[in-house]
Predicted model as a PDB file, atoms N, CA, C, CB and O in Angstrom, pLDDT in the B-factor column:
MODEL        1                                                                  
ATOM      1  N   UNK A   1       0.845  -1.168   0.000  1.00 95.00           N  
ATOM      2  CA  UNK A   1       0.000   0.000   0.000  1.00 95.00           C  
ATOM      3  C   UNK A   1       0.887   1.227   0.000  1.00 95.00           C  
ATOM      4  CB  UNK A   1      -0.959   0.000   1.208  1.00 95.00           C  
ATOM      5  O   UNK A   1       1.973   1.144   0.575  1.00 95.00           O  
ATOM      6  N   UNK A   2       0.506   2.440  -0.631  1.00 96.00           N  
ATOM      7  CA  UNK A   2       1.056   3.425  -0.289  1.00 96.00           C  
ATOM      8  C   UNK A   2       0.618   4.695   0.620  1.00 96.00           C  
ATOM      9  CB  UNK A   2       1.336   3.677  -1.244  1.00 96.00           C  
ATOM     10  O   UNK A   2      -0.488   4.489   1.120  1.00 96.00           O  
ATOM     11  N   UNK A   3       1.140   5.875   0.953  1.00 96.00           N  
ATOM     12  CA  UNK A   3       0.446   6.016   2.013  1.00 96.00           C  
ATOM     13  C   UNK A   3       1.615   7.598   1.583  1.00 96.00           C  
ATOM     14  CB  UNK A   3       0.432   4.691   3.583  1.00 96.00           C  
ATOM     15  O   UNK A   3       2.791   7.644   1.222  1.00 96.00           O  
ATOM     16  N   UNK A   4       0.379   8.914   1.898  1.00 96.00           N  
ATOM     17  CA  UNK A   4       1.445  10.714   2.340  1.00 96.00           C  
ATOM     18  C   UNK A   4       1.084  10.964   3.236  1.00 96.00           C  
ATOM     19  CB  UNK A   4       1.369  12.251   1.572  1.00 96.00           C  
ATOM     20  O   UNK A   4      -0.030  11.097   3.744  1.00 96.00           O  
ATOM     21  N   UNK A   5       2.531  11.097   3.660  1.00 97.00           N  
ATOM     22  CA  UNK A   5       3.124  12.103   4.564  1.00 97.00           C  
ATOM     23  C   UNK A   5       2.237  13.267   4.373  1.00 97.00           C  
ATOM     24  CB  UNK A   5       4.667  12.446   4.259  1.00 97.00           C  
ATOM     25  O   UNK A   5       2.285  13.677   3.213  1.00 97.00           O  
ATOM     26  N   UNK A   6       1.313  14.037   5.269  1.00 96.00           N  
ATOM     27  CA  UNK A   6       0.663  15.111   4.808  1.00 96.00           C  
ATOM     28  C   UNK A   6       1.735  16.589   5.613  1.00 96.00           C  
ATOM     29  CB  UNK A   6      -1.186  14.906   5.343  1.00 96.00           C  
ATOM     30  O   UNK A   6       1.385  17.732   5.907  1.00 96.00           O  
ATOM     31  N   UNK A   7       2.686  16.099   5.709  1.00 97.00           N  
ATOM     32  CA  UNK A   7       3.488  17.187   6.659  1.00 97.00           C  
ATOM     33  C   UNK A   7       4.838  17.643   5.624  1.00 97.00           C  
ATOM     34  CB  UNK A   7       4.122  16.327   8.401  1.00 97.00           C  
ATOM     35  O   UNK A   7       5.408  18.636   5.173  1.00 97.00           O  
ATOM     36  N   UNK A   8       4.877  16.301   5.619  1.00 96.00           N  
ATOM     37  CA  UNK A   8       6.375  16.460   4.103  1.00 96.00           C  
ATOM     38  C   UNK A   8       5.907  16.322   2.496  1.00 96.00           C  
ATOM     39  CB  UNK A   8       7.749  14.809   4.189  1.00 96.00           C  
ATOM     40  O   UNK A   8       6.655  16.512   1.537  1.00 96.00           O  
ATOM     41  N   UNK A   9       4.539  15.958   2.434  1.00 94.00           N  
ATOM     42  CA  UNK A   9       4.554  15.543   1.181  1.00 94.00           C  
ATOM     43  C   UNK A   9       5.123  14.341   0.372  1.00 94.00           C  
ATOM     44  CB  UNK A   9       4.938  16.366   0.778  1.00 94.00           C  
ATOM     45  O   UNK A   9       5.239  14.351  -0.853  1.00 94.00           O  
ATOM     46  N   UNK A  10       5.437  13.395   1.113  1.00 94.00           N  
ATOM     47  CA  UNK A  10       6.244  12.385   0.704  1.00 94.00           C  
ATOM     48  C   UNK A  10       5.397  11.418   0.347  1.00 94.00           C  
ATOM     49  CB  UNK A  10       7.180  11.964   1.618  1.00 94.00           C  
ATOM     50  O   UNK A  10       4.290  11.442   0.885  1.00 94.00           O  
ATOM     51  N   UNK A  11       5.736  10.196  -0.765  1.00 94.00           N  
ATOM     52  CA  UNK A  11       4.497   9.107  -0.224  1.00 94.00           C  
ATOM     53  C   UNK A  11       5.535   7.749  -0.420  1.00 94.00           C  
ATOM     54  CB  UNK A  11       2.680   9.038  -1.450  1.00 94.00           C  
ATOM     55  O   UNK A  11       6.513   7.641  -1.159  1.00 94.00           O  
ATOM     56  N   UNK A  12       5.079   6.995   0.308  1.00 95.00           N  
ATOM     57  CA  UNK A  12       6.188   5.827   1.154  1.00 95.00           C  
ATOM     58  C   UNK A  12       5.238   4.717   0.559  1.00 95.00           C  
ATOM     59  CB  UNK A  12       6.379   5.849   3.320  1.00 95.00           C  
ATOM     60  O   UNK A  12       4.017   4.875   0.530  1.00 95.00           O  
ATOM     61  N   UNK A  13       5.942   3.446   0.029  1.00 95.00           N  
ATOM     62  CA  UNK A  13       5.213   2.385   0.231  1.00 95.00           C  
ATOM     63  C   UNK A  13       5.507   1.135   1.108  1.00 95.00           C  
ATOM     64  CB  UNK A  13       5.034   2.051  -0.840  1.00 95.00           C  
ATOM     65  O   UNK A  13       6.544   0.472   1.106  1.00 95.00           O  
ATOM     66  N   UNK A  14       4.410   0.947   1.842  1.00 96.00           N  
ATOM     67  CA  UNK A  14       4.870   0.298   3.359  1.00 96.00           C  
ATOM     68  C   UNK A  14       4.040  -0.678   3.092  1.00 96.00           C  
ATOM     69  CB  UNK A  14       4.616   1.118   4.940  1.00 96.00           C  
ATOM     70  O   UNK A  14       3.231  -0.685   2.165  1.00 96.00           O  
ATOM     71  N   UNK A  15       4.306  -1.993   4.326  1.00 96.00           N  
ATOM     72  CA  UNK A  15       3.112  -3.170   4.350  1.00 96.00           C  
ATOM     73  C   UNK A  15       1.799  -2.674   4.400  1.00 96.00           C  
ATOM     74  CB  UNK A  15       3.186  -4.123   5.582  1.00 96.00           C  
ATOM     75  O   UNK A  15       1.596  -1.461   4.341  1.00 96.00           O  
ATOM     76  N   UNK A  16       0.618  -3.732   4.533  1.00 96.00           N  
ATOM     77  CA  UNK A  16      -0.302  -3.174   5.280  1.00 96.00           C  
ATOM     78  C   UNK A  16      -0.543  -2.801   6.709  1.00 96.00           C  
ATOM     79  CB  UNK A  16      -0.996  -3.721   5.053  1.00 96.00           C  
ATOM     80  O   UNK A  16      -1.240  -1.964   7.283  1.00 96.00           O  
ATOM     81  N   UNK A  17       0.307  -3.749   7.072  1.00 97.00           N  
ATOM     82  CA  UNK A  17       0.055  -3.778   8.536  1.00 97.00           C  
ATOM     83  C   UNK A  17       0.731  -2.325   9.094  1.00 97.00           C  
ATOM     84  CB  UNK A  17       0.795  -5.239   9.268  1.00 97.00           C  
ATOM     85  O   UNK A  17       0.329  -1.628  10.026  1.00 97.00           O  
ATOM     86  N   UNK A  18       1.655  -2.154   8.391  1.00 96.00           N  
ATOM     87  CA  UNK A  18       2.343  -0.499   8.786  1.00 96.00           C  
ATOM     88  C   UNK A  18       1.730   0.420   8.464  1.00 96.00           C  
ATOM     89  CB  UNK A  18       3.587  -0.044   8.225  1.00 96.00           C  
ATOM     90  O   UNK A  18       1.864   1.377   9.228  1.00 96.00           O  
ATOM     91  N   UNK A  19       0.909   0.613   7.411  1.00 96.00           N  
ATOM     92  CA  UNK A  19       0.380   1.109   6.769  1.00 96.00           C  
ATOM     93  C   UNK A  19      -1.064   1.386   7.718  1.00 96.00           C  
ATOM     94  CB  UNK A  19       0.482   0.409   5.559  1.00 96.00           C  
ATOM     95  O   UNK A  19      -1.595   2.484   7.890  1.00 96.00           O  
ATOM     96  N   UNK A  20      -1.546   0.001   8.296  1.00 96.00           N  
ATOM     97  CA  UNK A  20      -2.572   0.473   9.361  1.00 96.00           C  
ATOM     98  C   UNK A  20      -2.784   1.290  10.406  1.00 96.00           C  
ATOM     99  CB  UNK A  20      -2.821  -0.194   9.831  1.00 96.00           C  
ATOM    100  O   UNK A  20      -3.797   1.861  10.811  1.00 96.00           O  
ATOM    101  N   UNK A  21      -1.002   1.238  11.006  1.00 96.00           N  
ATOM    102  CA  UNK A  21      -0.970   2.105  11.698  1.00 96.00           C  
ATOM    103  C   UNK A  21      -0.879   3.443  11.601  1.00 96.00           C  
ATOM    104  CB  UNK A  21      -0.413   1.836  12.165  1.00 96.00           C  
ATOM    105  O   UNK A  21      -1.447   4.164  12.421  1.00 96.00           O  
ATOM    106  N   UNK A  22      -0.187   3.912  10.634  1.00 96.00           N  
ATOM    107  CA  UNK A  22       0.484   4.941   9.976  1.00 96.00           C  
ATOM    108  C   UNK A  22      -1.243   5.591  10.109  1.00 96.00           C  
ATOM    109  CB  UNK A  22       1.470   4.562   8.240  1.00 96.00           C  
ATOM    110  O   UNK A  22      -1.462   6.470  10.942  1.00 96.00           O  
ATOM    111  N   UNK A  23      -2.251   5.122   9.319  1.00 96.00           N  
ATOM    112  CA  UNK A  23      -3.528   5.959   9.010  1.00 96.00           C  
ATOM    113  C   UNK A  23      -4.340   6.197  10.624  1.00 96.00           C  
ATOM    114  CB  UNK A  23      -4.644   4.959   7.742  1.00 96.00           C  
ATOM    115  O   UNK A  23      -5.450   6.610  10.962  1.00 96.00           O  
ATOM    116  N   UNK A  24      -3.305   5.767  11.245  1.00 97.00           N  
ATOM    117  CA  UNK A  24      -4.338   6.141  12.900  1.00 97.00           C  
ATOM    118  C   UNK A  24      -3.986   7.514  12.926  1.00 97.00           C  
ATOM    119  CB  UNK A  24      -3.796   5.256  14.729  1.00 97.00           C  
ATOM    120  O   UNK A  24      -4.702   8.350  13.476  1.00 97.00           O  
ATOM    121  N   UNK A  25      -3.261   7.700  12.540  1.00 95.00           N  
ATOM    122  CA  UNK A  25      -2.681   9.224  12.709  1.00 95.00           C  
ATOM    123  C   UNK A  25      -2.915  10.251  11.555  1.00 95.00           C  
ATOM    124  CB  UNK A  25      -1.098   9.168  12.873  1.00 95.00           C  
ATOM    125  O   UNK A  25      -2.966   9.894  10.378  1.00 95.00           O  
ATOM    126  N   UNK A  26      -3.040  11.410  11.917  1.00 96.00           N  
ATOM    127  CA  UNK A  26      -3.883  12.601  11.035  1.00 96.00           C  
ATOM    128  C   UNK A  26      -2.687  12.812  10.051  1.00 96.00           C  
ATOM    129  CB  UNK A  26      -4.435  14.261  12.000  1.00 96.00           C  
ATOM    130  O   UNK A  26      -3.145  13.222   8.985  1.00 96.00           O  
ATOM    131  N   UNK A  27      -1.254  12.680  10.001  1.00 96.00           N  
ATOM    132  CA  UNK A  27      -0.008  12.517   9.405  1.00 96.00           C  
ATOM    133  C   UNK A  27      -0.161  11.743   8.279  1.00 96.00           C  
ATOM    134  CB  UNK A  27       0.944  11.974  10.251  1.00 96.00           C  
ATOM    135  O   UNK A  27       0.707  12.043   7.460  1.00 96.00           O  
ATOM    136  N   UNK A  28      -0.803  10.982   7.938  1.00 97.00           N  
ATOM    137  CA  UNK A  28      -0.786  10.205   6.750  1.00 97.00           C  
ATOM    138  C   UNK A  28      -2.270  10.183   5.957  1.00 97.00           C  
ATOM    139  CB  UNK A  28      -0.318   8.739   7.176  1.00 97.00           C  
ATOM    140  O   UNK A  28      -3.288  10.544   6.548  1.00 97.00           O  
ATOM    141  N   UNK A  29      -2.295   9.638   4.298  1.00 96.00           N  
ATOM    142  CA  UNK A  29      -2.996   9.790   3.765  1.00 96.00           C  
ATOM    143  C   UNK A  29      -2.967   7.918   3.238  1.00 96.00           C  
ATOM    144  CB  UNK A  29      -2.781  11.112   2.984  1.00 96.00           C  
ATOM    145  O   UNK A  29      -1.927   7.280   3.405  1.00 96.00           O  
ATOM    146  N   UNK A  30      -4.091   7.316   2.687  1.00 96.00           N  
ATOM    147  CA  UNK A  30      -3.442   6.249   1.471  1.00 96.00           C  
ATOM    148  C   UNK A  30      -3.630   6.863   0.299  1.00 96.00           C  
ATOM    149  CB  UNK A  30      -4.136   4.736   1.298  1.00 96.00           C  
ATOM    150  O   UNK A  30      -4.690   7.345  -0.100  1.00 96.00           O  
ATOM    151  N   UNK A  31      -2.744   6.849  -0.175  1.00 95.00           N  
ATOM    152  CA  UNK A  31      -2.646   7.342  -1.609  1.00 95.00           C  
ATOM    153  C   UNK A  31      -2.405   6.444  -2.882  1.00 95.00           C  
ATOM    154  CB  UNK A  31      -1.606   8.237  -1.615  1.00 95.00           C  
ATOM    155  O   UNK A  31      -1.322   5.861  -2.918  1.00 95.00           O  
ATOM    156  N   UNK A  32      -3.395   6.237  -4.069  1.00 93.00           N  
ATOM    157  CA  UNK A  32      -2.796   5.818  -5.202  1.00 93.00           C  
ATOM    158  C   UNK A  32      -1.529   5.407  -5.490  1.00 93.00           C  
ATOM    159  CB  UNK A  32      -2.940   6.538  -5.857  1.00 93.00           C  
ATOM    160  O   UNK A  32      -0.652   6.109  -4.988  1.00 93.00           O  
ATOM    161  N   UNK A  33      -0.983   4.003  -6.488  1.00 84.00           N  
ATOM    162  CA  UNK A  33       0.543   4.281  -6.459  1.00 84.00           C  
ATOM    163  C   UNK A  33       0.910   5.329  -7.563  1.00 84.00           C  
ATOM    164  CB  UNK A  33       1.409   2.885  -6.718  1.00 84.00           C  
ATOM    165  O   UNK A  33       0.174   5.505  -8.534  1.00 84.00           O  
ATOM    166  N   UNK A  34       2.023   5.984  -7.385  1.00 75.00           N  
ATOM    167  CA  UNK A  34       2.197   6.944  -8.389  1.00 75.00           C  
ATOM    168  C   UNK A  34       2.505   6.288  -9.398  1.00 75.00           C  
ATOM    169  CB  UNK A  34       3.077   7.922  -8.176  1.00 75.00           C  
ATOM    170  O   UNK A  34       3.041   5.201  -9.185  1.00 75.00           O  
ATOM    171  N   UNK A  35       2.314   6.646 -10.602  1.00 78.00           N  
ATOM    172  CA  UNK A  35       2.799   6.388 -11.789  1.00 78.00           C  
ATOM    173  C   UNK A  35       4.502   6.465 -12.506  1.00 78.00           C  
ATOM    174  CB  UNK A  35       1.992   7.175 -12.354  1.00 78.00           C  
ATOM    175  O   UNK A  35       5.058   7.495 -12.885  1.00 78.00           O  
ATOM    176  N   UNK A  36       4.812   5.705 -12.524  1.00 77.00           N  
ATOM    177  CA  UNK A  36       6.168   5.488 -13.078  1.00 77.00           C  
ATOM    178  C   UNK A  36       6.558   6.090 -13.904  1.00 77.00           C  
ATOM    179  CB  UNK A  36       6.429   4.513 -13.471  1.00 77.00           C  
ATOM    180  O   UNK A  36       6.041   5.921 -15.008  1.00 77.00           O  
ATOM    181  N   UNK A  37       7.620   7.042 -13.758  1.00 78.00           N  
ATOM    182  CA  UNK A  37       8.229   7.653 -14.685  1.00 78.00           C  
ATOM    183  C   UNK A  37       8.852   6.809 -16.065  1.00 78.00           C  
ATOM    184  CB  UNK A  37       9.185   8.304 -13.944  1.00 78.00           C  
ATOM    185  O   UNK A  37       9.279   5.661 -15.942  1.00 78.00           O  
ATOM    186  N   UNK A  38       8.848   7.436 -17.217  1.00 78.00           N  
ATOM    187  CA  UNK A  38       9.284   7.071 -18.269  1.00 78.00           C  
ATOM    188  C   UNK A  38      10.145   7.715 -18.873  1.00 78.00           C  
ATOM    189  CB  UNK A  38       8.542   6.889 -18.888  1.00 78.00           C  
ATOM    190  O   UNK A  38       9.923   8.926 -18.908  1.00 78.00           O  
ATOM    191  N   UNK A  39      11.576   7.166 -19.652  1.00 74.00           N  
ATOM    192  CA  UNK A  39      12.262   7.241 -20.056  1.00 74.00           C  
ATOM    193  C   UNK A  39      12.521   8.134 -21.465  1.00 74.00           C  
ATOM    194  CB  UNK A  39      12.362   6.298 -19.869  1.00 74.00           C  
ATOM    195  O   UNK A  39      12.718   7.273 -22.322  1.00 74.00           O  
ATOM    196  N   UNK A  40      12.601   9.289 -22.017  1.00 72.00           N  
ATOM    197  CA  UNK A  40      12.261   9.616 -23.079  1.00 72.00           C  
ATOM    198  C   UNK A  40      12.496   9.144 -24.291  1.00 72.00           C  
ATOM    199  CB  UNK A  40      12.464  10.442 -23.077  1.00 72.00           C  
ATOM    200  O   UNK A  40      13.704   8.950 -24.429  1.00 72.00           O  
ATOM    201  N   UNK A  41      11.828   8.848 -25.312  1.00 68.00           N  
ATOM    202  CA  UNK A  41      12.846   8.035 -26.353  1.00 68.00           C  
ATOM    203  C   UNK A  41      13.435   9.220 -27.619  1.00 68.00           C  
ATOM    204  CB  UNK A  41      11.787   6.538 -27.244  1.00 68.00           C  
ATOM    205  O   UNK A  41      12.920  10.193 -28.170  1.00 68.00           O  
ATOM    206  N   UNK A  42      14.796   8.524 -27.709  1.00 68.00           N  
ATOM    207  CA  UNK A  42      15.459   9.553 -28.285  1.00 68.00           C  
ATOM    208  C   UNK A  42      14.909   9.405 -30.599  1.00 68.00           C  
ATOM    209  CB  UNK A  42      17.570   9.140 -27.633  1.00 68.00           C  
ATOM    210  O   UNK A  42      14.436   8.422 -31.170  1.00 68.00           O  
ATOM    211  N   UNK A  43      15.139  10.283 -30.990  1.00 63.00           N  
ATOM    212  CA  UNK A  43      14.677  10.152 -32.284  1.00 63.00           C  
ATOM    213  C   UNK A  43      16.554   9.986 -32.647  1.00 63.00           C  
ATOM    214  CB  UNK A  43      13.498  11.681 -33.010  1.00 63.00           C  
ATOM    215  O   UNK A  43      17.594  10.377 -32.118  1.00 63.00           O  
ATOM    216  N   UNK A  44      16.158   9.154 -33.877  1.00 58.00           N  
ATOM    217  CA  UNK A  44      17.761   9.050 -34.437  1.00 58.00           C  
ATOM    218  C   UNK A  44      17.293  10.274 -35.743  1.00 58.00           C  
ATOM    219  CB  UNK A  44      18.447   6.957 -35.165  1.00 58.00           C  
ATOM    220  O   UNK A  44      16.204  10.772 -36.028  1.00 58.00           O  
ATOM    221  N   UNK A  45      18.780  10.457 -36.364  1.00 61.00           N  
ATOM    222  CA  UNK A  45      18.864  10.753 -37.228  1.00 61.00           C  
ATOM    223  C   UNK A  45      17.655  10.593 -39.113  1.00 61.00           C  
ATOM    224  CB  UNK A  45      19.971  10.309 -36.901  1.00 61.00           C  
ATOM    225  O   UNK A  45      17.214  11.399 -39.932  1.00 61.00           O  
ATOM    226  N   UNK A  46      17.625   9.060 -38.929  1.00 60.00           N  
ATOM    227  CA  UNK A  46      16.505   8.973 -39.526  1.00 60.00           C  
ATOM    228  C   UNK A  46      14.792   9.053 -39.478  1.00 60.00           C  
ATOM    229  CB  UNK A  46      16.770   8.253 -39.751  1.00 60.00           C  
ATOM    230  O   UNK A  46      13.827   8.680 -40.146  1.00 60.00           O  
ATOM    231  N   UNK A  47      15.084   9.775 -38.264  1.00 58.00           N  
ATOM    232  CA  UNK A  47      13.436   9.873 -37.710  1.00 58.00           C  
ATOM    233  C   UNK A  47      13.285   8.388 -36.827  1.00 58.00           C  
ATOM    234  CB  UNK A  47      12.051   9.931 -39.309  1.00 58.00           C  
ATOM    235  O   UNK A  47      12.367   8.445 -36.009  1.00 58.00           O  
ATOM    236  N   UNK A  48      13.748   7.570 -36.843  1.00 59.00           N  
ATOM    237  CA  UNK A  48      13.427   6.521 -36.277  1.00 59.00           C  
ATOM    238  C   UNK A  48      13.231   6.246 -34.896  1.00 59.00           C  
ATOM    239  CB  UNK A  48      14.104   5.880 -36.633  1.00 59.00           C  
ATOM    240  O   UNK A  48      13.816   7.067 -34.190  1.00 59.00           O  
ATOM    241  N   UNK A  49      12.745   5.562 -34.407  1.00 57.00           N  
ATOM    242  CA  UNK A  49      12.519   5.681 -32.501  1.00 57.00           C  
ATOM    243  C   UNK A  49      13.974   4.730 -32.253  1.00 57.00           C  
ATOM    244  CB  UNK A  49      10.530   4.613 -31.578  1.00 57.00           C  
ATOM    245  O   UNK A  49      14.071   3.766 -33.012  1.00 57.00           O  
ATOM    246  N   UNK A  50      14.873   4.891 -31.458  1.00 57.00           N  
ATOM    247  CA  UNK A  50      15.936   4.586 -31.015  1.00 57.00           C  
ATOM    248  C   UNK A  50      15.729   3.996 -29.405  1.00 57.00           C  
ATOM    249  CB  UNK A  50      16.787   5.783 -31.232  1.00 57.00           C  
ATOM    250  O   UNK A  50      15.254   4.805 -28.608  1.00 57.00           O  
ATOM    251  N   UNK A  51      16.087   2.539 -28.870  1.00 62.00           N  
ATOM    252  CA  UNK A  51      15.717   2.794 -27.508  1.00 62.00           C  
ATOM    253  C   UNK A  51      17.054   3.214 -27.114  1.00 62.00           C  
ATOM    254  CB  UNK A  51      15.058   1.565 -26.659  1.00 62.00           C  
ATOM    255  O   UNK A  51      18.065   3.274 -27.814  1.00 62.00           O  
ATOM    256  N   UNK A  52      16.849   3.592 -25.450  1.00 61.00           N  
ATOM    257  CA  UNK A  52      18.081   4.653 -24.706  1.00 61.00           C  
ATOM    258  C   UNK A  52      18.901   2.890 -23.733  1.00 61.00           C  
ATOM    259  CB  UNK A  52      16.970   6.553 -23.037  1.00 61.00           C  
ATOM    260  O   UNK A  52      18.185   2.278 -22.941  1.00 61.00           O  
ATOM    261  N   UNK A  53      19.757   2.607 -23.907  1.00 62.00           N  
ATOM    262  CA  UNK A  53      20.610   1.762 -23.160  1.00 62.00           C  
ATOM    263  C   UNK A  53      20.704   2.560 -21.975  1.00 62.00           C  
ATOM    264  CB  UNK A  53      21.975   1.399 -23.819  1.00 62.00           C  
ATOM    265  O   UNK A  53      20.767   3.778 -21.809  1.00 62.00           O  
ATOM    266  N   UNK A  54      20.699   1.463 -21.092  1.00 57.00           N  
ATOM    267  CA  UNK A  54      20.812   2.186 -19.859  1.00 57.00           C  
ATOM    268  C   UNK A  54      21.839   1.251 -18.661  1.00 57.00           C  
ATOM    269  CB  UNK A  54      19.145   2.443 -19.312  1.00 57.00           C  
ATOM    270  O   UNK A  54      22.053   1.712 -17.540  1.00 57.00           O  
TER     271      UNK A  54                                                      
ENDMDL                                                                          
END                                                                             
């Protein structure tokens, strides 16, 4: 589960069971998981989609 920090803005992903506790307190939110950042893909020279080695 994930869960914000409503003080820092942070969001943590913890068990549930931590997570149960965490929401006893006015300090936390459950929150959605965030969405995963993505990698940009680079264009080559021929217009072509190139993937980025990483």
């Amino acid at each position: 589960m994930f869960v914000k920090n409503l003080k820092t803005d942070i969001t943590w992903a913890v068990t549930e069971e931590h997570g149960a506790r965490l929401l006893r307190t006015e300090d936390f939110e459950e929150v959605e998981a965030p969405k995963p950042k993505r990698t940009p893909v680079k264009k080559s020279e021929t217009g072509d989609e190139v993937e980025i080695e990483k």
